[in-house]
LUMGUKOL-226902 format. One record per residue (C-alpha): y, x, z; residue in one letter. Coordinates in Angstrom, 3 decimals. Last residue first. Layout:
BEGIN
ATOM         c2         c1         c3   nuro
ATOM          Y          X          Z      A
...
This chain:
BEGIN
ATOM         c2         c1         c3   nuro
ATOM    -75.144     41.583   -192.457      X
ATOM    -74.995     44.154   -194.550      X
ATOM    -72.402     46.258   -192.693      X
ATOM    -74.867     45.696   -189.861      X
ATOM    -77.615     47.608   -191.329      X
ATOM    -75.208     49.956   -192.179      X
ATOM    -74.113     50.807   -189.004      X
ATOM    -77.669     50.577   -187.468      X
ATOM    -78.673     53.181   -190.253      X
ATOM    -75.816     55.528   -188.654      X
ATOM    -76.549     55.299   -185.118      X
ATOM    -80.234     56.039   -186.162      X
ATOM    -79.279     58.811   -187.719      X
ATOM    -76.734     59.874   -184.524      X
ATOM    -79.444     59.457   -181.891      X
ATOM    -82.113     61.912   -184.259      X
ATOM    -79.772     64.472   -184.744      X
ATOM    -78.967     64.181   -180.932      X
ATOM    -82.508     64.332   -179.875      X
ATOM    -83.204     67.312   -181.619      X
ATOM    -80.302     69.373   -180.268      X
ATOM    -82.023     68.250   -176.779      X
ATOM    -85.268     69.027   -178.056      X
ATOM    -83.823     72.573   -179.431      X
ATOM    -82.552     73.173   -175.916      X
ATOM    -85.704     71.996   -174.405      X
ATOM    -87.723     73.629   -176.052      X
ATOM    -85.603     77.067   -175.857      X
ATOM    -85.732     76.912   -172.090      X
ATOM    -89.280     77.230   -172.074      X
ATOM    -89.864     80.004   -174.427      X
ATOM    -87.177     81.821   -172.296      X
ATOM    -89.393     81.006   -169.032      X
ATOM    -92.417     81.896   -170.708      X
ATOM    -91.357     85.003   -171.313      X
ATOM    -89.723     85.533   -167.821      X
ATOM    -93.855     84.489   -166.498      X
ATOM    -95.308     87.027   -168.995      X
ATOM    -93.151     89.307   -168.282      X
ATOM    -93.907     89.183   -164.335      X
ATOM    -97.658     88.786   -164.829      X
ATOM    -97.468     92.475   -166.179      X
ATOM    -95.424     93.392   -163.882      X
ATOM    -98.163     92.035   -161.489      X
ATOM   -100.854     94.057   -163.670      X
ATOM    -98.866     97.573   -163.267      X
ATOM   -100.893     98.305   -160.154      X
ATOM   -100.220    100.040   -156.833      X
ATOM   -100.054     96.543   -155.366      X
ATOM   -103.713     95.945   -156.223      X
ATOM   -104.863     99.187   -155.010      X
ATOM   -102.749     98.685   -151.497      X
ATOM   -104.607     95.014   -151.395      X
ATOM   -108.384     96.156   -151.945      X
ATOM   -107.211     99.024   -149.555      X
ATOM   -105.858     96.793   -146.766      X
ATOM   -108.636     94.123   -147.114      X
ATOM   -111.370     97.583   -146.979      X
ATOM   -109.429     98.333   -143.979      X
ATOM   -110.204     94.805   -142.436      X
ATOM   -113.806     94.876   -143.612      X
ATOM   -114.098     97.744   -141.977      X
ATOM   -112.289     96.699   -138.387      X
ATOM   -114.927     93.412   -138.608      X
């Protein structure tokens, strides 16, 4: 049991010595960004798409 305990604290002092979590890190803050650009542009999106229709139900009325 007091091995496999040291070999725990090892296993986990090898993993923390590591550059794979910053790794993870930049992946997660790039993901992030790509994130918050989708939505941004979907938002932008949105609107275009909001005022068009706005715009065809205007005229569609005008001809009524």
């Amino acid at each position: 049991m007091h091995q496999r305990f040291w070999n725990l604290i090892l296993k986990l002092q090898y993993t923390m010595s590591g550059e794979d979590g910053q790794d993870m890190i930049e992946y997660a803050l790039i993901a992030a960004l790509i994130g918050c650009a989708c939505v941004a542009t979907t938002q932008n999106f949105a609107h275009i798409i909001l005022v068009s229709y706005n715009s065809i139900t205007v005229a569609f009325d005008s001809y009524a």
